[in-house]
N, C-alpha and C positions, 0 to 999 in steps of 0.2 A: 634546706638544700642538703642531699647529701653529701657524706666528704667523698673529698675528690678523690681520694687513694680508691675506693671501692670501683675496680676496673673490670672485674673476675666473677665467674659464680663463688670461687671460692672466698673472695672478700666481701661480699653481700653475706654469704652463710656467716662470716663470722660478724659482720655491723649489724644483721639481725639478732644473732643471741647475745650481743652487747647492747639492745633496742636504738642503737644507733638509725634504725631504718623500719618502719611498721610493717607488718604484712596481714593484709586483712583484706576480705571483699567488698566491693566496691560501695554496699549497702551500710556493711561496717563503716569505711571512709566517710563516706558522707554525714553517717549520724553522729562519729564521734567531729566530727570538725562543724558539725551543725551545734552539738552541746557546747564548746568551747567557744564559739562566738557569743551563745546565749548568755553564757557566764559571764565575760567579757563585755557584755552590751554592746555587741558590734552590729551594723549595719548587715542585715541578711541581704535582704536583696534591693541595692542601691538603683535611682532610679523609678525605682516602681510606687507610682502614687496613688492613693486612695485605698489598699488590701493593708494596710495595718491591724484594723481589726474583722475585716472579714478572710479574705484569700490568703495570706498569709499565714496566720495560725492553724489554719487546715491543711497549709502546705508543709508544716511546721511538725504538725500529728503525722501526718504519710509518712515524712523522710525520719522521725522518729520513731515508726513502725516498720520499718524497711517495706515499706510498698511500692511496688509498682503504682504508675495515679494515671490519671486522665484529667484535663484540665477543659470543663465543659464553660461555651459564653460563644455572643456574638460576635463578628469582626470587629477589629480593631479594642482591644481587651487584653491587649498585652500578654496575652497566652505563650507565645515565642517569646518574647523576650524575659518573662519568668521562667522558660525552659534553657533558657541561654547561660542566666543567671546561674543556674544550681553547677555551672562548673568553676565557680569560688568557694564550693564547698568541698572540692575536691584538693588532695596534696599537690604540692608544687610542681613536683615529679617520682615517677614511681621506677623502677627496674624494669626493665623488659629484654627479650631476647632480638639482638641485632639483625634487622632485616625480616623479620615475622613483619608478616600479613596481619596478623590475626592479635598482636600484642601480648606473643607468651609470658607467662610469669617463669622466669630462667629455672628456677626451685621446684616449677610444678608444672612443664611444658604440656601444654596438648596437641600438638599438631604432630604431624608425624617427622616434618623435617626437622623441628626442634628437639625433639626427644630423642634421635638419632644424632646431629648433632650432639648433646650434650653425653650421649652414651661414646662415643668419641673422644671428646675432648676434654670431658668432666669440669675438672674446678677451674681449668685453664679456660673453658668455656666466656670468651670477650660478651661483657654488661654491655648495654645502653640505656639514656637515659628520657623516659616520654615527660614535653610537658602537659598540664592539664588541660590548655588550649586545646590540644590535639586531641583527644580523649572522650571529644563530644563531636557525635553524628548525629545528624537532621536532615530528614527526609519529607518531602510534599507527597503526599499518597494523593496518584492518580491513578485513572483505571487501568492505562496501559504499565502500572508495574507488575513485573512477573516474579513468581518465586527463584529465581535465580538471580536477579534482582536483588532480593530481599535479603535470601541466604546462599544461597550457591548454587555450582552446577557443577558436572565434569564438564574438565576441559580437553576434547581430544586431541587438540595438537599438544600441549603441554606433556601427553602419554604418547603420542608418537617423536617426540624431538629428544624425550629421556629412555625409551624403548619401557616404558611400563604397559601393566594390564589397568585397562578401567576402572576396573574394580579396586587397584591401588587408590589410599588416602593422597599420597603425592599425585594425584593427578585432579582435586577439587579447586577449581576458582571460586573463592570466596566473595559472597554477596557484602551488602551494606552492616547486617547484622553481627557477623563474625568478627569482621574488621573492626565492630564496636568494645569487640572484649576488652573487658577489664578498667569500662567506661559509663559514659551515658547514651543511649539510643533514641533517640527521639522522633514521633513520629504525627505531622501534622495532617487534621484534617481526617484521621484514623477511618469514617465510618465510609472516604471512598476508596480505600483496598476494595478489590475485590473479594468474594468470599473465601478463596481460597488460598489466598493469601492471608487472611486472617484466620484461616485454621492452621497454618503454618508456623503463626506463632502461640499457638496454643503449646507447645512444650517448652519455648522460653520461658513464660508466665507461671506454668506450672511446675515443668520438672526443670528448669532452669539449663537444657540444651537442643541443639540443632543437630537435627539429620535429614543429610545434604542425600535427595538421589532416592532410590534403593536399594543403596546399599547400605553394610551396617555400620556406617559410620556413626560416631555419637563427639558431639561438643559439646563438652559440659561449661556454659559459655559463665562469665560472672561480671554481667550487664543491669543496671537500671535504667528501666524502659520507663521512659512518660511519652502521654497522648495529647492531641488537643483535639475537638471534636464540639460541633455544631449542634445546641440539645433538641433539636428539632430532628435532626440523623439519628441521632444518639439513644432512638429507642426500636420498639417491637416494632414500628411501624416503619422505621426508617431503616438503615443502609447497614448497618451494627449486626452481627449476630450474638444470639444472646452468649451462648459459652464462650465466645472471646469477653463478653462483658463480664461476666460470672469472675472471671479471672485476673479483675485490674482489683486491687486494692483496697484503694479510696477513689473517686470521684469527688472531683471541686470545683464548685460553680464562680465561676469570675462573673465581674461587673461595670456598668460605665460607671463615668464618676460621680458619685452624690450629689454634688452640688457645684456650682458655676466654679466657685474659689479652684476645690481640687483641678477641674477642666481648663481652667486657665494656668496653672500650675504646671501642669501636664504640655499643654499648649506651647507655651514658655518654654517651655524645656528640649522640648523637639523642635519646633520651627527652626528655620533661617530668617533670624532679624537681625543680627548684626551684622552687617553688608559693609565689606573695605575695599580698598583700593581706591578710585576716583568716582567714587559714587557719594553723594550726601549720607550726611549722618540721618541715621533714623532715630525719630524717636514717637514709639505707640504710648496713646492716651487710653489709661483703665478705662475709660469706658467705650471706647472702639474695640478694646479686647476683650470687655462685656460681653458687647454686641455678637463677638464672631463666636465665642463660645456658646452664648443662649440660643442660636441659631440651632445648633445641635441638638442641644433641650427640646426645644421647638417641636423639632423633626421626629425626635423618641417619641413625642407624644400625639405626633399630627394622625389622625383613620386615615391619610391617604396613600402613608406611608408604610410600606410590608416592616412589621415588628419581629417576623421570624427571621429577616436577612440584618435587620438593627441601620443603626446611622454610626459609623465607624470613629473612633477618635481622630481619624485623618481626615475627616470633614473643616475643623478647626484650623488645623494644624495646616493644610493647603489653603484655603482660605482668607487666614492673615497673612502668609507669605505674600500672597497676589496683593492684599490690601495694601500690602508697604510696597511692594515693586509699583500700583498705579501711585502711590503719594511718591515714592522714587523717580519717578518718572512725569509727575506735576513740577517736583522740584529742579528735574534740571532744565525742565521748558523754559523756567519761569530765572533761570540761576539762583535760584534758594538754596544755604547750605545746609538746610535740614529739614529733610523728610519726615511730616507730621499726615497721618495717613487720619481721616476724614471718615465720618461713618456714610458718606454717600458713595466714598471708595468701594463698599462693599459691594453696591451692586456692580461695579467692575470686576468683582471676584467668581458673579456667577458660573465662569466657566471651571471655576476647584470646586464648586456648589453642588452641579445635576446632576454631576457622575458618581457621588458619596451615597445614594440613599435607591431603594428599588419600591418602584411604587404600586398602590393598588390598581385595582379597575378604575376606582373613581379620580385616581390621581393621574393616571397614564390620558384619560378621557381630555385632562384637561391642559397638562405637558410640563413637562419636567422645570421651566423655566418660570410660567405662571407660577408653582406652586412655590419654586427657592424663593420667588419675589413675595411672597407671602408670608414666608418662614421669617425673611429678612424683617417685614413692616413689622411683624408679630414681637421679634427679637427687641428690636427697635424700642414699640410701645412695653415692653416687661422693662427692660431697663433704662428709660425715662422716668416711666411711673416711678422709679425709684431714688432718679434724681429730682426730678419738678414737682411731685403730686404735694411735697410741701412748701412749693413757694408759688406766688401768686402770679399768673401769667397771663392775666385779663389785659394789662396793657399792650403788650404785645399781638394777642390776637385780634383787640379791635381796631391796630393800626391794619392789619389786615379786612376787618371783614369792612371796613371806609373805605374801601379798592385800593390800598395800597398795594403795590409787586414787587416784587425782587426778580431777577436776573442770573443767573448764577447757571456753572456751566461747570466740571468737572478740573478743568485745568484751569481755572481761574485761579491768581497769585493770593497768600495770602493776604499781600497789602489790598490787594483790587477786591477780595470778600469782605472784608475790615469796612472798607470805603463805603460800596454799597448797603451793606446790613448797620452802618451808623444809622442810615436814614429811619431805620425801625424805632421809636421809642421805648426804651428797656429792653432792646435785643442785647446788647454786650453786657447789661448789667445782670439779666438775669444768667446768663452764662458763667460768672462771677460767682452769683448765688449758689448756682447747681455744683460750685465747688474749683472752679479755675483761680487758683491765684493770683494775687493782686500785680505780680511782678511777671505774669502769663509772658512766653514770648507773642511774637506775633502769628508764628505760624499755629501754635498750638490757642491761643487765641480762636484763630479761624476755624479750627476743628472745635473747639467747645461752642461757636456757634452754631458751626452749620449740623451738632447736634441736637441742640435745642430746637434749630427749625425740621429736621429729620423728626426729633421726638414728638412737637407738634403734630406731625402731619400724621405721622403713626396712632398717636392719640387719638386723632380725628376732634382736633380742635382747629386743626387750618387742614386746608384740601389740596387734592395734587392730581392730576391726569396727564394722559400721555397730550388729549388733544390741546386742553386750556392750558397744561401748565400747573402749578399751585395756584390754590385758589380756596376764598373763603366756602367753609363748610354752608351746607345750602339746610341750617338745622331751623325751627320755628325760631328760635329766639336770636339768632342774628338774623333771618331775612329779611327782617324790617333796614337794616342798617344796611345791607348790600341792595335792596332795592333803590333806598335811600342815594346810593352811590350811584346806583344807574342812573335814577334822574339825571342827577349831575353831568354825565356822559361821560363820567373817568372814561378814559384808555384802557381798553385792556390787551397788554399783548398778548398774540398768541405764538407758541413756543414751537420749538422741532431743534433734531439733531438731540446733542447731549445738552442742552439748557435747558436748565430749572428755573421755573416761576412759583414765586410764594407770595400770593396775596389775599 
């Protein structure tokens, strides 16, 4: 922070050659306060998980090559929020001239009212102080922005209300660009500017200012520009022209996240789960939040799903939110004071599901809902296989395939799931096995069951239909035992509404 006595042009001239105060370009800023954290081993860009060792060292190389950059990936990739980021690399506050548009530096004014001003009032010339917050502009590039817009225009009332000529500097209204001086500019979405608006910043990029009009006005602006940009756009074929590209930097490719872990990580971090006021306590079981993250996975890899548009980190992230509001909302039906959200929850999430992902031919054919419900079994069976495929769960499914059923219904308590699924032989126990604590509440209890009977079914070791209900898989080697049961004349109920049958 600087000291507070520096009020004046002429107390900045003097706390400058005392280095009481830096002055340097904005590219300078950044890299020297990018090396001091490095030194330091501080936290670049907090937040941001999974680019440790990809996206970030490449972002690392730009800002220590004074580049302009472009940050190329699908949605949801955290692209904005890495551009958000790079203004903690900037100082805390810098000098600027009082009431500038454009954020003059008082020492080296370029506008014209400032430099008159200071021709004026010289060292008496009143400081102000910008913080860094302020300092960072971000723009959505759509088609309808216009070069005035971007960088300016004349303003004719402003030259009629002051009796100037047009062609005066005092008479330009400054775009988003100019107003960006002596900061970061940021510009999302880059390849849909239209064209001519991207020839427009061909002399920031290059000769590093704007001319506003035609006249000869010249801003010699002292901006770093980042992009973010879709790599599908992002080429000869797409929306980009090439000499705007010619002229960014570096280009760096962002990513989803590697693995489940990071994705739940990330997940975690952004959601709304911890809900107060008179609502129950939540609490999510790791493997419901397995579940909602391999969902995503799922989807990245499903052919029905467009991989040029991706499956957004916000697929997750809305998804378990919905998962805890329906176990939020099981638990106040039921007066439970703790919301334990259920992997059969998820299919109640489908509506944060069909609207995250853009499908093919072959997916659209079949509908958006079919196909989440697919995603979901699929998610399901991957992380089962992970808890059961090494414990033994033949007891279980031939209480099933001897016409045993269950009953089971979304808002069912977990005392009343507990009740019912006792009747199973080794249902609670292998629930135990897959990793539930011996001291399990009851409620989280009922979810590591009604996992194992989801994972079953998913497995396709027990069966589930809309019309029967669950139901023993119809495979060679149990139909003898389900035939076996028909004789008998078991019951079989048949289901509707939101109730589940497993037998």
């Amino acid at each position: 922070m600087p000291n507070s006595t520096v009020s004046t042009v002429g107390d900045l001239r003097l706390a400058i050659e005392r280095g009481e105060v830096p002055r340097r370009s904005v590219h300078e800023e950044v890299r020297q306060n990018l090396i001091r954290k490095l030194r330091a081993g501080e936290a670049l860009f907090p937040g941001i998980v999974g680019y440790d060792e990809t996206v970030v060292p490449q972002l690392v190389n730009a800002l220590l090559s004074r580049h302009n950059f472009i940050l190329l990936g699908l949605r949801g990739q955290a692209k904005t929020r890495l551009l958000r980021a790079l203004v903690t690399l900037l100082d805390d506050v810098i000098p600027v001239m009082p009431g500038c548009e454009i954020n003059d530096d008082p020492l080296a004014p370029i506008c014209g009212a400032c430099r008159a001003r200071i021709a004026t009032e010289g060292d008496h010339t009143p400081v102000a102080w910008l913080p860094r917050d302020r300092r960072y502009v971000e723009k959505l590039a759509t088609p309808d922005v216009t070069i005035a817009d971007m960088v300016g225009d004349i303003d004719p009332i402003k030259a009629a209300r002051s009796g100037l000529q047009l062609s005066s500097e005092l008479t330009m209204h400054y775009g988003l660009l100019p107003r960006a001086n002596r900061g970061i500019f940021a510009i999302n979405e880059l390849p849909d500017l239209a064209g001519k608006i991207q020839v427009g910043l061909f002399n920031v990029l290059q000769e590093g200012d704007v001319q506003i009009k035609g006249y000869p006005v010249r801003l010699p602006l002292d901006v770093l520009m980042a992009f973010t940009a879709n790599p599908e756009d992002y080429t000869a074929r797409g929306k980009i022209i090439t000499p705007l590209k010619d002229r960014i930097g570096s280009e760096i490719r962002t990513h989803y996240p590697a693995g489940r872990a990071e994705g739940m990580t990330i997940t975690a971090q952004e959601a709304w789960l911890t809900r107060h006021g008179s609502a129950p306590r939540t609490e999510v079981p790791a493997f419901v939040a397995e579940v909602v993250e391999e969902i995503a996975f799922q989807a990245r890899q499903d052919r029905r799903i467009d991989k040029r548009s991706g499956v957004s980190q916000r697929l997750p992230i809305s998804a378990i939110e919905n998962v805890v509001s329906n176990a939020e909302r099981r638990a106040l039906v039921n007066d439970e004071p703790v919301a334990v959200p259920r992997v059969t929850d998820i299919y109640a999430a489908l509506p944060s599901i069909t609207g995250k992902f853009e499908m093919e031919y072959e997916g659209e054919l079949k509908g958006a809902e079919a196909i989440a419900r697919e995603l979901i079994r699929a998610a399901v069976a991957n992380v089962a296989d992970g808890y059961l495929a090494h414990l033994e769960t033949r007891q279980v499914v031939e209480w099933f395939d001897l016409g045993g059923s269950l009953q089971l219904a979304d808002s069912t308590s977990a005392e009343g799931l507990l009740a019912r699924t006792r009747e199973v032989q080794g249902l609670v126990e292998l629930a135990h096995a897959a990793g539930l604590p011996a001291e399990a509440s009851v409620p989280l209890l009922a979810s590591g069951v009604d996992f194992v009977l989801e994972g079953l079914y998913a497995m396709k070791k027990i069966g589930r239909s809309d019309e029967r209900g669950y139901h023993a898989t119809e495979t060679p080697v149990r139909r003898p035992a389900r035939e076996a049961a028909l004789r008998d004349e078991t019951p079989m109920p048949t289901g509707g509404g939101k109730k589940k049958y497993y037998n």
